[in-house]
C-alpha positions in Angstrom: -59.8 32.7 98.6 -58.4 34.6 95.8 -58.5 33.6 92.3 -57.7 35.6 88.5 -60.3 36.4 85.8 -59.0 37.1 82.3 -61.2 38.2 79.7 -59.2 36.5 76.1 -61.6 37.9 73.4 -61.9 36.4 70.4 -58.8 33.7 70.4 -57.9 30.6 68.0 -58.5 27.3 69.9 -55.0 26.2 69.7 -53.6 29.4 71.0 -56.1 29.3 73.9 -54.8 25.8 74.4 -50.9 26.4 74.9 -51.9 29.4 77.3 -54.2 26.7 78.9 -51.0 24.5 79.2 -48.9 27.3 80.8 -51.0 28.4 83.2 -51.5 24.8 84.2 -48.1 24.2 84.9 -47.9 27.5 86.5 -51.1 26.5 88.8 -49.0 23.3 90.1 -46.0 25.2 91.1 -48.4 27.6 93.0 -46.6 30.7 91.0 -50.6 31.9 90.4 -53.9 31.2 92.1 -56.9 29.8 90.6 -57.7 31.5 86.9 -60.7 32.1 85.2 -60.3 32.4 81.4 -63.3 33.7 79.5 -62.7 33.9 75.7 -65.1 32.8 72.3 -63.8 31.0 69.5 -63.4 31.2 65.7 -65.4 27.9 63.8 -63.8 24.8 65.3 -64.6 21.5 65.9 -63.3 19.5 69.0 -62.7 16.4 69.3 -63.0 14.6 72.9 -60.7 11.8 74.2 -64.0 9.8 73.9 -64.4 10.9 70.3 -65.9 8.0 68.1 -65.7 8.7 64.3 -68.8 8.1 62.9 -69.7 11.4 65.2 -67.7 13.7 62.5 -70.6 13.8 59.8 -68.4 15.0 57.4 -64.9 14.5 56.1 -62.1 17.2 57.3 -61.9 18.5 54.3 -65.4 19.8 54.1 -65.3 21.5 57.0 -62.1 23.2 56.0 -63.7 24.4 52.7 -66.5 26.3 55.5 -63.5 27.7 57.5 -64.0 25.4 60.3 -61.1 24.0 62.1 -61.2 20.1 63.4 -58.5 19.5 66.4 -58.4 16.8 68.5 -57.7 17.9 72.2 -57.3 15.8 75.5 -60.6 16.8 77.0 -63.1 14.0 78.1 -66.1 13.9 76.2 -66.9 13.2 73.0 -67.1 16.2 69.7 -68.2 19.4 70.2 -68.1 22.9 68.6 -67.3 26.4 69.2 -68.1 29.8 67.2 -68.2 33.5 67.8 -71.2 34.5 70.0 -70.7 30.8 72.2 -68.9 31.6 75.7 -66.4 29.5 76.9 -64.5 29.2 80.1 -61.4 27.7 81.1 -61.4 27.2 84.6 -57.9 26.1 85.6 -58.7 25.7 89.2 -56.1 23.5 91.5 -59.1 20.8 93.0 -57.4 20.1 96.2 -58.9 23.3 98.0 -62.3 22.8 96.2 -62.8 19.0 97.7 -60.5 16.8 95.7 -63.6 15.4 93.7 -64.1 15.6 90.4 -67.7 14.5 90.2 -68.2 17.8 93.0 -66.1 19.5 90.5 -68.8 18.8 87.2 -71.6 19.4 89.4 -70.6 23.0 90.7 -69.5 23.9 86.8 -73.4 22.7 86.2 -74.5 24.9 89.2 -72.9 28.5 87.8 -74.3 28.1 84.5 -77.4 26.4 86.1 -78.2 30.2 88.4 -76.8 32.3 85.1 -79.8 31.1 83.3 -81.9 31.6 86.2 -81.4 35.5 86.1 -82.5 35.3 83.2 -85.5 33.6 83.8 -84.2 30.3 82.0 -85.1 27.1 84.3 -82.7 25.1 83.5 -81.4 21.5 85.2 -79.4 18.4 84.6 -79.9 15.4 82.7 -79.4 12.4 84.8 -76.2 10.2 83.0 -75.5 13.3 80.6 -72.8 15.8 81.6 -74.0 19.8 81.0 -76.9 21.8 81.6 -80.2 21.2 79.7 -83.7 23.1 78.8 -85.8 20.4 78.3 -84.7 18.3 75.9 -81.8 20.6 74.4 -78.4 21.3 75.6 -77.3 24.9 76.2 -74.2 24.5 78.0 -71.9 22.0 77.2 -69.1 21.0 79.7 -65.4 18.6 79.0 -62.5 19.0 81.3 -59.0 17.1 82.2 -57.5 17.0 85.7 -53.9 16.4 85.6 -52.6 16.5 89.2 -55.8 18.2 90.6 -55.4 20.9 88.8 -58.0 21.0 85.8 -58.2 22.1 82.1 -60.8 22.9 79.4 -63.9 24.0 81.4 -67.6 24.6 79.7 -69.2 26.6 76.4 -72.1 28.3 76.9 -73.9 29.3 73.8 -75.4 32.4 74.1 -76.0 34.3 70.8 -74.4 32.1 68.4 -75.1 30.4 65.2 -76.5 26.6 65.9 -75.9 25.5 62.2 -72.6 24.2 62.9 -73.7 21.8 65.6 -75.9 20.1 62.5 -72.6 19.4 61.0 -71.6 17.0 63.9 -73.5 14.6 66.6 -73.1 17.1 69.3 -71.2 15.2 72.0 -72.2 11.8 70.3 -75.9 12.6 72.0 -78.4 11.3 68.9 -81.6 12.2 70.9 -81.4 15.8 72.0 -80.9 18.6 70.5 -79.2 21.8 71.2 -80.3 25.7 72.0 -79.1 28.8 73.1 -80.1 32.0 75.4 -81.2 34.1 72.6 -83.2 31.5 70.6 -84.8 31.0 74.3 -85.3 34.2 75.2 -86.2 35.6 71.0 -83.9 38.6 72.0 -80.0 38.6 71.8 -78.1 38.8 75.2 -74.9 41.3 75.7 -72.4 39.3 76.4 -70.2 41.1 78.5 -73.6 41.2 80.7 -73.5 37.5 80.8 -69.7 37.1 81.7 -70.1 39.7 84.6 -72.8 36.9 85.7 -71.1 33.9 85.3 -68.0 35.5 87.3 -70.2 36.5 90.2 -71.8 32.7 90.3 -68.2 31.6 89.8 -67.6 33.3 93.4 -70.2 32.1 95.0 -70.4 28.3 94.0 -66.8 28.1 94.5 -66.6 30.8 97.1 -64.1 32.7 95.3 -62.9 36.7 94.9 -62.1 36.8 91.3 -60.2 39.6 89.8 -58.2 40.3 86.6 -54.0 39.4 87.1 -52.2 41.7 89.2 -49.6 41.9 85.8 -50.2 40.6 82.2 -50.6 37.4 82.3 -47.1 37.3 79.9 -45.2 38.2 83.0 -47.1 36.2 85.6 -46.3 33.1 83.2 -42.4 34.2 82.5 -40.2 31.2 82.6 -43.2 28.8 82.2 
């Protein structure tokens, strides 16, 4: 099966969003095929559908004197955070050819970042009743979607080389017990990161037995009308 992969760069949350939106309603028409968004984010704060307040340490304000966005967004979960050097990837992948289950769906979102680590010679695993993928007792991938008609939204962040401070700012997905980590605190080295999104695009094809490659026009085109 075919599928798009689009490399966004360095994009504002809320601009990833509405393309997220578009390309969503595009998916359900069937006007594109399953598409892969890879992208980082400036400083922003997230907050689930299962946000609870007391999870937001601070007030807004302070983290708008830091340059830190806070939006609300219709993903499940509960906060979270994004920065430069965190990968994130917006899957938005139409569910009935991939099994119609959304539990399979978590699980094989697990699996890619799960084998991505592994080439690196990360062992990384699941935490049984906690959503993501987990060395030891830290969480290095994090992973909130929304499934509107089968066809899904939002995706995972992958923190590869980025700064952790920000995640002491908040009670990273409302999870008091565990901390967080990331590839190059585990492996003491920084990781190139197109190196890692060439990885998690070849696992992508594999769990979800998928040929991905970029748009056959600009995306600007493919969503004309949308």
């Amino acid at each position: 099966m075919q599928g798009w992969v689009q490399d966004l760069g360095l994009i504002g949350y809320q601009q990833a969003y509405a393309l997220q939106r578009r390309l969503h309603e595009a998916r359900l028409r069937g006007e594109i095929p399953d598409m892969l968004l890879l992208l980082e984010h400036a400083p922003v704060i997230t907050l689930g559908k299962g946000f609870r307040t007391e999870h937001l340490l601070f007030a807004p304000e302070f983290y708008a004197q830091r340059g830190v966005e806070v939006c609300s967004t219709d993903r499940g979960g509960d906060v979270t955070c994004h920065m430069p050097g965190q990968l994130v990837g917006y899957p938005i992948f139409d569910l009935r050819a991939h099994g119609r289950d959304l539990h399979r769906f978590l699980r094989q979102l697990e699996e890619v970042l799960i084998r991505v680590l592994a080439e690196y010679g990360i062992e990384a695993g699941r935490v049984p009743g906690y959503t993501g993928v987990w060395v030891g007792n830290e969480k290095v991938a994090a992973i909130g979607i929304k499934v509107a008609r089968w066809v899904s939204m939002h995706g995972f962040a992958l923190n590869v080389n980025n700064d952790l401070s920000l995640f002491g700012l908040i009670v990273p997905c409302g999870i008091v017990d565990r901390g967080v980590t990331s590839m190059s605190r585990l492996l003491s080295a920084p990781v190139p990161m197109a190196e890692v999104k060439a990885r998690v695009i070849r696992q992508f094809e594999a769990v979800f037995e998928l040929r991905l490659c970029p748009p056959e026009m600009p995306l600007e085109s493919a969503l004309a009308g949308v």
